[in-house]
C-alpha positions as CSV (number, residue, x, y, z in Angstrom):
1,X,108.8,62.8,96.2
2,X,105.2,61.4,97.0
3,X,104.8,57.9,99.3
4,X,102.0,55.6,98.7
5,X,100.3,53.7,100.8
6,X,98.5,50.7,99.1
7,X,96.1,48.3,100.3
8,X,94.0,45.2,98.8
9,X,91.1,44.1,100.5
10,X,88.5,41.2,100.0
11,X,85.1,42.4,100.8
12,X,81.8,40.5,100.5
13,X,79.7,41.5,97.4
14,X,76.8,42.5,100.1
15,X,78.9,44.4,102.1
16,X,79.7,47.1,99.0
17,X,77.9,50.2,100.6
18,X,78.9,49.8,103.9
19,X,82.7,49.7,102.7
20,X,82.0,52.7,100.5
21,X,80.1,54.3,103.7
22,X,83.0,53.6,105.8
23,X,85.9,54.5,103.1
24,X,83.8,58.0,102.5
25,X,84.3,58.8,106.3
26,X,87.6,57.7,106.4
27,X,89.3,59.5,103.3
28,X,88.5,63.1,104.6
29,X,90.5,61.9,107.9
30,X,93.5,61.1,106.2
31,X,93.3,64.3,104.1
32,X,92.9,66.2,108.0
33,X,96.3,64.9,108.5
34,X,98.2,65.4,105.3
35,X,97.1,62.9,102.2
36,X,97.0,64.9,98.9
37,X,94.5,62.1,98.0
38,X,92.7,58.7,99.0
39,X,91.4,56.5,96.4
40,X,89.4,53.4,96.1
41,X,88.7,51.2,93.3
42,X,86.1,47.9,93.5
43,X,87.2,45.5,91.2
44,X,85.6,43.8,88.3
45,X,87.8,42.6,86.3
46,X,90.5,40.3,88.3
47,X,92.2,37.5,86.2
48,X,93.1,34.5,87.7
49,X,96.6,34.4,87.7
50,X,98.8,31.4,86.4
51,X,100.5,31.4,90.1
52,X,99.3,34.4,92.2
53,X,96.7,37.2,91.5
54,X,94.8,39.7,93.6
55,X,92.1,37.2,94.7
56,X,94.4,34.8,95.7
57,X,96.6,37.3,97.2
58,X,93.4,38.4,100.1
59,X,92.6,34.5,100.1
60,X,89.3,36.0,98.4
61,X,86.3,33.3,99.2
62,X,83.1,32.7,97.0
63,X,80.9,35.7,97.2
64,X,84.0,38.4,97.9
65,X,85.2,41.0,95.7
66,X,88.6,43.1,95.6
67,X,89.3,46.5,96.5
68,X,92.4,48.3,95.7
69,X,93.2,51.1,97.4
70,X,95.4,53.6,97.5
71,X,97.3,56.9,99.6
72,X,99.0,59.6,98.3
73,X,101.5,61.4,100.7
74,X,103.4,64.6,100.2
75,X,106.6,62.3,102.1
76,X,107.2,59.4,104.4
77,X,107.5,61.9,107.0
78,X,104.3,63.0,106.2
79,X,102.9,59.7,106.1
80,X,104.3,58.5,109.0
81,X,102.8,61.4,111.2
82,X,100.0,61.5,109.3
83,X,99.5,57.6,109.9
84,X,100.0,58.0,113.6
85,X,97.2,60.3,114.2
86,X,94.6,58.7,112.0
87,X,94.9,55.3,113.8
88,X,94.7,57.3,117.2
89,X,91.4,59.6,115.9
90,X,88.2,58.3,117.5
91,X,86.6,58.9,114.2
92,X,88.2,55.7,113.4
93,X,87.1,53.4,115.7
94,X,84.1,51.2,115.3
95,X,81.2,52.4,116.9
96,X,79.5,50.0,119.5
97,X,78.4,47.0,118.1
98,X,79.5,47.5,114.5
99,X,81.4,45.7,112.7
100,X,84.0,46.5,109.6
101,X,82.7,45.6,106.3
102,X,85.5,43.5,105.3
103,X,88.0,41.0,106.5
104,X,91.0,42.8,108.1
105,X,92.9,39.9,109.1
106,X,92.9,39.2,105.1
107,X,93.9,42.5,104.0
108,X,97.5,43.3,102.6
109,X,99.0,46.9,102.8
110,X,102.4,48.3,102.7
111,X,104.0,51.7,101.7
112,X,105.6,52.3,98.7
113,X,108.1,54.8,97.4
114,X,107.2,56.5,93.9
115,X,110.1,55.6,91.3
116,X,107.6,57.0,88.3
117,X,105.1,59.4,88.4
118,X,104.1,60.6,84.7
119,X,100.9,61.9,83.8
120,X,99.6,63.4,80.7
């Protein structure tokens, strides 16, 4: 059965093209080394939540939007391999002097077993 990977990820409104860059170069990586499919939504339309929402979750800050994002994985196997080699490929390391377009120490991620998967 698939494995997701999600993420959530405050990013400053200013900063939207660079993420998108960035994200653009990225996705094809993980695809190199076995996603099915990477996804990334900007949001804009995030309730605030009575106790928690998705701002509040990336301690968003005045001027910072939400991105969700998402991994699909054939497996966990696959993901973990997968995983491995994308964080060792040089294509994902900064280049000199640049810095990521959002707040990493901020973003949440975790990976997810698929209990439903329907689809019209």
């Amino acid at each position: 059965m698939a494995y997701m990977d999600g993420f959530v990820i405050p990013v400053p409104r200013g900063n939207k093209a660079k993420y998108k860059e960035v994200a653009a170069c990225a996705a094809p990586i993980f695809i190199e080394y076995g996603a099915l499919r990477v996804v990334e939504c900007w949001g804009n339309d995030i309730k605030p939540g009575k106790v928690n929402d998705f701002r509040t979750a990336v301690i968003a800050e005045e001027g910072e939007d939400v991105v969700f994002s998402w991994i699909e994985w054939p497996d966990k196997a696959t993901r973990d391999a997968g995983a491995e080699k994308v964080m060792n490929d040089p294509r994902m390391q900064p280049k000199e002097g640049e810095e990521m377009p959002f707040s990493g120490a901020r973003l949440i991620y975790g990976g997810f077993e698929v209990l439903i998967d329907e689809k019209a």
